[in-house]
PAPA-649122 format. One record per residue (C-alpha): residue number from 1; residue in three letters; x, y, z. Coordinates in nm, 4 decimals. Layout:
% PAPA-649122
+-----+-----+----------+----------+----------+
:   k :   r :        x :        y :        z :
+-----+-----+----------+----------+----------+
: NUM : ALA :        X :        Y :        Z :
...
+-----+-----+----------+----------+----------+
This chain:
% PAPA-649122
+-----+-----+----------+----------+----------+
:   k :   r :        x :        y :        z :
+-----+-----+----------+----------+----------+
:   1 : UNK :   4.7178 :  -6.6426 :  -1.9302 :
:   2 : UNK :   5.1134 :  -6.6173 :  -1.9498 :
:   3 : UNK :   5.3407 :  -6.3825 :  -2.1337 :
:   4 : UNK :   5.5337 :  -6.4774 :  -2.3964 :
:   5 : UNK :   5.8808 :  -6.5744 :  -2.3271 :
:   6 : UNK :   6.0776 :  -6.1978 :  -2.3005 :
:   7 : UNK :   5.7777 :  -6.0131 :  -2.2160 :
:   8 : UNK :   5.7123 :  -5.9879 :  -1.8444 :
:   9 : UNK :   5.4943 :  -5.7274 :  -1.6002 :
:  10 : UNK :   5.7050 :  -5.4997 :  -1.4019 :
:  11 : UNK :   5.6194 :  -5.1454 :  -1.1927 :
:  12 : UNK :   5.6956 :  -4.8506 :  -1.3518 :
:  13 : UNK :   5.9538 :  -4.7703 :  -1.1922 :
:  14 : UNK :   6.2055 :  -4.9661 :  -1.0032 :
:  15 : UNK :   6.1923 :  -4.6874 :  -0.7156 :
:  16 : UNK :   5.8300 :  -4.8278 :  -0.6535 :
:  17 : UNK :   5.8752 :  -5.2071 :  -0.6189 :
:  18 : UNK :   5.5232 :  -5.2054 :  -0.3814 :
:  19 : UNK :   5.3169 :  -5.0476 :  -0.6773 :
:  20 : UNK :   5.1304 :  -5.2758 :  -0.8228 :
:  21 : UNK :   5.2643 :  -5.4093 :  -1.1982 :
:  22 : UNK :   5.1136 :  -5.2224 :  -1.4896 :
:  23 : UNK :   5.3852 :  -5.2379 :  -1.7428 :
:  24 : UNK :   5.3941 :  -5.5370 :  -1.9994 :
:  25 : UNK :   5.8250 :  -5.4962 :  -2.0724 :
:  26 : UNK :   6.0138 :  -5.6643 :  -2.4093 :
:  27 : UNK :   6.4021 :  -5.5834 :  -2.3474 :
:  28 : UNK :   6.3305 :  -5.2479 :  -2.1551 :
:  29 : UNK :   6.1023 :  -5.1156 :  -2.3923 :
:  30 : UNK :   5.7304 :  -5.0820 :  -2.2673 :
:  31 : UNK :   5.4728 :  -5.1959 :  -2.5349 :
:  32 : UNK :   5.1625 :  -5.1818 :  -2.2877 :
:  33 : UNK :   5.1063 :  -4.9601 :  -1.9374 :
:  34 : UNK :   4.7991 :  -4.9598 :  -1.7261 :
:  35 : UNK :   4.7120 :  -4.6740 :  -1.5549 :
:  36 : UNK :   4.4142 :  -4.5833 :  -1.2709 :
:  37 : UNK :   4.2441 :  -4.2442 :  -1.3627 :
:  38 : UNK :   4.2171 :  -3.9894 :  -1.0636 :
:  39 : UNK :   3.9131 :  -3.9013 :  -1.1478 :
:  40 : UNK :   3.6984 :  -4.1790 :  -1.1435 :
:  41 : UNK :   3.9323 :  -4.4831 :  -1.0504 :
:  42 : UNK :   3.8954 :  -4.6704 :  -1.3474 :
:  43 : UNK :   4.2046 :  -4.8152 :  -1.5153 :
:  44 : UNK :   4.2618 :  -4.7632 :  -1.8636 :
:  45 : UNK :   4.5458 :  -4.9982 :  -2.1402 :
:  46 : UNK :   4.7886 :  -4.8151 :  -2.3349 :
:  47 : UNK :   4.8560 :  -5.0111 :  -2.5850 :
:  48 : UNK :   5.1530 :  -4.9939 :  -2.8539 :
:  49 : UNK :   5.2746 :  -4.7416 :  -2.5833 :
:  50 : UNK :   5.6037 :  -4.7967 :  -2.7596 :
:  51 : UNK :   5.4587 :  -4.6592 :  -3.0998 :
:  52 : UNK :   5.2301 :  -4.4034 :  -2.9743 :
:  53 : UNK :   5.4448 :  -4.2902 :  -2.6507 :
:  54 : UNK :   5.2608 :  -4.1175 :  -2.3688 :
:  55 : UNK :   4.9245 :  -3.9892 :  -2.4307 :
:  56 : UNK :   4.8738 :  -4.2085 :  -2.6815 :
:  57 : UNK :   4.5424 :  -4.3633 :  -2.7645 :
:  58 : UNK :   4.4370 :  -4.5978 :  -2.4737 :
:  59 : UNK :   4.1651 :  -4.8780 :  -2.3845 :
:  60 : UNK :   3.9153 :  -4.8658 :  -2.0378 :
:  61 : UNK :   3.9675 :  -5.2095 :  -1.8315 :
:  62 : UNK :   3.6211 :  -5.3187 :  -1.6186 :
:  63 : UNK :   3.8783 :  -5.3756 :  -1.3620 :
:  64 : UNK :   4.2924 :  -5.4343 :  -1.2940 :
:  65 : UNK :   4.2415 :  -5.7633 :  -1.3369 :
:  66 : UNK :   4.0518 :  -5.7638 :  -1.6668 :
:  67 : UNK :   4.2727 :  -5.4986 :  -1.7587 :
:  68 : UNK :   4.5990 :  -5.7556 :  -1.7329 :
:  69 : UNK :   4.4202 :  -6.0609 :  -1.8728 :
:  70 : UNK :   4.3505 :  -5.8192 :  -2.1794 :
:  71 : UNK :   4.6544 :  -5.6556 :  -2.2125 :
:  72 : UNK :   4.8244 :  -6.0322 :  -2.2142 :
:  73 : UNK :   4.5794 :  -6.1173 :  -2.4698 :
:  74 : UNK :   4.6732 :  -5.8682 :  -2.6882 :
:  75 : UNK :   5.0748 :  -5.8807 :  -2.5941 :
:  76 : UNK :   5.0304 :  -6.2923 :  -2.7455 :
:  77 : UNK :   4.8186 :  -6.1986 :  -3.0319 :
:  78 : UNK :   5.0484 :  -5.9481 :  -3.1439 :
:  79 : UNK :   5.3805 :  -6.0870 :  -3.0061 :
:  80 : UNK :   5.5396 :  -6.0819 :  -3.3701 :
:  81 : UNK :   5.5598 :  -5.7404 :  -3.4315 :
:  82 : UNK :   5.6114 :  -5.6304 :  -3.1201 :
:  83 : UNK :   5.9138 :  -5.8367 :  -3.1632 :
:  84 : UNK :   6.0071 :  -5.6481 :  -3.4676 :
:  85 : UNK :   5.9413 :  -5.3582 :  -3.3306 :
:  86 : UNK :   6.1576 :  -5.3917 :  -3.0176 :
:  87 : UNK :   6.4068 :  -5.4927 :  -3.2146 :
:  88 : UNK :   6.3870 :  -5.1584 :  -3.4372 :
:  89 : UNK :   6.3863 :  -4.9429 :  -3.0853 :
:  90 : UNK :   6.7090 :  -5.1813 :  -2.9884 :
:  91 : UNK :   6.8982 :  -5.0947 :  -3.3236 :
:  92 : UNK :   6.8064 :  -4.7587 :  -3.2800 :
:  93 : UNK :   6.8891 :  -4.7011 :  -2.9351 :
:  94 : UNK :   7.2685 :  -4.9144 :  -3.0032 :
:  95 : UNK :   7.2977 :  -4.6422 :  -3.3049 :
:  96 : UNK :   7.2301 :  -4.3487 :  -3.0722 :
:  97 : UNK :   7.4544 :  -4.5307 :  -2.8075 :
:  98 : UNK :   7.7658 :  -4.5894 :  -3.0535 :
:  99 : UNK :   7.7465 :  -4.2089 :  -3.1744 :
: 100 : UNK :   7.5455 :  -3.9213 :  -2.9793 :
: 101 : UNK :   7.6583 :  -3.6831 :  -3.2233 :
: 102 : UNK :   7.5034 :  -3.8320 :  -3.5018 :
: 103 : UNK :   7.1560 :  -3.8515 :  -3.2915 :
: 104 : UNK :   7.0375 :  -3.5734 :  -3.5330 :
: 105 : UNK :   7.0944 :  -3.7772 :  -3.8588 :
: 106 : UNK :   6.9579 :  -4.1384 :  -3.7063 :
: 107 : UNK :   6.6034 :  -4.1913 :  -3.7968 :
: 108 : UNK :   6.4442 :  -4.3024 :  -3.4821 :
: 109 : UNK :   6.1735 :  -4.5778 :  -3.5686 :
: 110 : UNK :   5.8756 :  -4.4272 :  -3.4352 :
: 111 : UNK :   5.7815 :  -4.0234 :  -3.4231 :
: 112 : UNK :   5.7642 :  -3.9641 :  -3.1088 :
: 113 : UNK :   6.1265 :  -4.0883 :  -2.9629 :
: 114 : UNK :   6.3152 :  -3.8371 :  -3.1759 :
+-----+-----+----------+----------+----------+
């Protein structure tokens, strides 16, 4: 399956270019990350990781690969609003950018970025 145009799989973090990809990306903002627990090596979706931030509620993957077909799945299905919601995080973010001093008054869209 193929992302949606603007949506792409990167590592997470630019430091690690050999990690493997487990970040679905819309215009810097990450709305899915994979992850492999340490304790049993199974990989687990964090979806809306935008909304919910880290820690937030997650899916298990059968495997990495499942895991990426899945989380493209649900990237396409949902592509809309996490359009509209990217697009929030952007205005919010510009707002922030144009005026750090009014950080305090600027509603961020979602809880947990504030």
């Amino acid at each position: 399956m193929t992302l949606p145009s603007g949506f792409h799989w990167s590592t997470r973090s630019a430091s690690l270019p050999e990690d493997l990809p487990t970040v679905i990306v819309c215009d810097g903002v990450w709305v899915v990350a994979m992850f492999q627990r340490v304790d049993n090596g199974r990989w687990v979706a964090s979806l809306d990781r935008h909304r919910n931030g880290p820690g937030g509620p997650s899916r298990p993957c059968s495997s990495y690969e499942q895991g990426r077909a899945g989380a493209e799945m649900w990237v396409t299905r949902h592509e809309a609003r996490l359009r509209d919601d990217v697009d929030q995080i952007r205005r919010y973010r510009d707002a922030v950018q144009a005026n750090r001093l009014a950080k305090a008054s600027i509603e961020p869209p979602f809880g947990w970025m504030g």
